[in-house]
C-alpha positions, 0 to 999 in steps of 0.5 A: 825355214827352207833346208838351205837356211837350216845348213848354213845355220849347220856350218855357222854352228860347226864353224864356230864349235873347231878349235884354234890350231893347237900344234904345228908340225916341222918337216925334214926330208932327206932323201939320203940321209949320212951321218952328221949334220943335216944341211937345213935349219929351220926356224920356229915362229912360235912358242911352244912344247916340242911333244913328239918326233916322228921318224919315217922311211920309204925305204927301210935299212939294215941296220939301225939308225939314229938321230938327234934334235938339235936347237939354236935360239935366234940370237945365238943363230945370227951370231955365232950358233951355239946348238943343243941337243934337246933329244936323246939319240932316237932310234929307228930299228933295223928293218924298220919304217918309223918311229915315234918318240915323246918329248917334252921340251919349251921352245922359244919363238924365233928358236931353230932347227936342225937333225944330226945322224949319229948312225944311218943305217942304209934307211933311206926318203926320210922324213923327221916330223916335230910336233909343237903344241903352240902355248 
């Protein structure tokens, strides 16, 4: 057996060994966030657990900042959009360039997305990261 038989043997076997993705990721940007309602809504094509949010800055604030993680299902959203919080106030420190929060919340498919600042403090390029583990 010549050595390029026995590496594409290699790359069928490690091929076969990966997993499935298991979690898919929901990116927010906001160059400049304000407190309020963030102006997107994203859907999530899938069930789920959100499992983690992570916050990140390019450029950190002199005071804190905090949000929240609000969901709207499907039907709601096409009618009249009734969200929810589905975290608690998640608070990245003065100063500081992230922040990650575990979470433990179902998610349907066909759910939406959305952020609210409660408090920004001059933070600024941020990025919101909701981590779902697929079911």
């Amino acid at each position: 057996m010549s050595i390029k038989a026995l590496d594409r043997a290699q790359d069928a076997y490690n091929l076969a060994k990966k997993r499935a993705v298991q979690e898919k990721v929901i990116v927010f940007s906001i160059p400049n966030p304000n407190v309020g309602i963030s102006p997107a809504e994203i859907r999530f094509p899938y069930e789920g657990v959100l499992r983690e949010v992570y916050i990140s800055c390019g450029s950190s604030g002199s005071g804190e900042t905090e949000l929240v993680v609000e969901r709207c299902s499907q039907d709601d959203f096409d009618t009249d959009p009734s969200w929810e919080e589905v975290t608690d106030g998640i608070i990245l420190a003065a100063g500081g360039k992230s922040v990650k929060s575990e979470v433990e919340v179902p998610v349907n498919e066909n759910d939406h997305f959305r952020l609210r600042w409660l408090r920004v403090g001059g933070a600024t390029k941020a990025s919101v990261e909701l981590v779902i583990q697929l079911t």
